[in-house]
Phi, psi and omega in degrees: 000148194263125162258183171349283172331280207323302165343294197322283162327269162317004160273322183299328168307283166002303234265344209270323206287285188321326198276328174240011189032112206229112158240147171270152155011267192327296201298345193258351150304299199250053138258325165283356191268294184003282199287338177258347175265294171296345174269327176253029160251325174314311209273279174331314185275356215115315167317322172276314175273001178263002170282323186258322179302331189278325167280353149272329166319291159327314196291328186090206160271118217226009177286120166110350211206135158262129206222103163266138195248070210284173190046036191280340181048223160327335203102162185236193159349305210250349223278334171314317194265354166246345172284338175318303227244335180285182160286305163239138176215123202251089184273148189216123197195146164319301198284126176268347163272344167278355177280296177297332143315308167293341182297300164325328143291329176280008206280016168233023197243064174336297184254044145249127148259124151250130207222146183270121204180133167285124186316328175282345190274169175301312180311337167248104183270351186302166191186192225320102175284128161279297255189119147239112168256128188205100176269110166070060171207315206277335168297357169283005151259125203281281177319096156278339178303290168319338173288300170312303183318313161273005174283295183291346176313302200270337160311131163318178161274142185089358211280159179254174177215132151267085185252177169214133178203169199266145165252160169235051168258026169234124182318282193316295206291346183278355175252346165287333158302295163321311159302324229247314190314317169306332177276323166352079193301343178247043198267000174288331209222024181213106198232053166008115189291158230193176203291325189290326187285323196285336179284341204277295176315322145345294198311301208272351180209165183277123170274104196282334200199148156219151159226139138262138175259190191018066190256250202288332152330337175290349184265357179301340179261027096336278178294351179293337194257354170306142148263080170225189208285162197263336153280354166308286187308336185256028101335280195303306207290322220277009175274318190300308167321317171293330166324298186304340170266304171271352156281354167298316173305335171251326176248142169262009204259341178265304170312340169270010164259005178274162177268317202241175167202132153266156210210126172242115169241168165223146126035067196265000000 
């Protein structure tokens, strides 16, 4: 089991990895299949902006409200419209060099900051936070126990959670993972979520909402390759995605077949 410690250490690799992105062979391949294939079946079907609409959505009325912007790197989507619109807004990321970039986006942002400080350390005492927004960051902890346990330190009583993070609870994709993990430079810190992280979270907070993305959709750069006319194909991808968006919401048992998931918790 990974402790504290163990965390600690390895965010500091993380933070070293991020500040100057050293990747290998393998990892700068399947960053480009990521980004040019999954990302533009996201983009092309829809996915992404009814992805960041559903996490504003979540968000709610933000008057009023302390916001940690955890993992923020540079900033993401949202991070504007919510130090724009909150009371207190705090973006937090390992790397200080993408931390003096968003400080540079906030600098007209009175009750905004961002500071490069490990979520686990001492050195960050700030806390209850109403709203932790954390895009693409909570599968970076193997130790999830440990992960609720400082999730809830810094949550308000009532306090939320938005996250979005990739699963490997669909079979093709947990065996495409498994090849690929022995080449992987960041593989320490990159941990998918799996049927067991999602029941712990089940546990530990009241789930107000789940969507899963790419479940039977994933299969659209398949089909894509069909001859057939291209409003045929985005017809077919974006009926499977919606399937995929609302039968995810009701069963985990249909959702353990999506690659990504968005996730609204509160507090218990």
């Amino acid at each position: 089991m990974e402790t504290l410690q163990d965390t600690l250490e390895k965010n500091q690799k993380q933070r070293e990895f991020y500040n100057k992105k050293k990747k290998s062979i393998p990892t700068r391949i399947w960053s480009f299949i990521r980004e040019k294939s999954l990302k533009n079946i996201r983009k092309e079907l829809g996915i992404l902006e009814e992805s960041y609409a559903l996490h504003q959505k979540w968000m709610g009325d933000l008057s009023g409200r302390k916001i940690l912007d955890l993992g923020c790197y540079s900033g993401n989507r949202l991070s504007i419209h919510m130090a724009s619109n909150c009371e207190e807004y705090i973006g937090l990321d390992l790397s200080d060099v993408a931390i003096d970039k968003l400080n540079e986006k906030l600098k007209d942002i009175p009750q905004a900051k961002a500071v490069a400080q490990d979520f686990f350390s001492d050195e960050f005492a700030e806390g209850d936070f109403d709203l932790i927004y954390a895009y693409g960051v909570l599968h970076h902890f193997k130790n999830v126990d440990n992960l609720i346990h400082r999730l809830n330190e810094k949550l308000a009583p009532g306090g939320k959670i938005i996250s979005y993070d990739p699963l490997e609870t669909s079979y093709p994709i947990w065996f495409i993972r498994k090849l690929y993990r022995p080449f992987q430079t960041d593989a320490a810190w990159e941990w998918p979520f799996t049927r067991k992280t999602i029941k712990k979270f089940d546990a530990a907070f009241n789930i107000l909402e789940k969507r899963g993305v790419l479940g039977k959709s994933k299969w659209y750069f398949v089909y894509s390759m069909l001859p057939l006319s291209r409003e045929k194909k985005l017809n077919w991808g974006r009926k499977a995605h919606k399937k995929d968006w609302y039968r995810s919401a009701r069963s985990n048992q249909y959702l353990y077949r999506c690659m990504q998931l968005n996730m609204f918790m509160e507090k218990k």
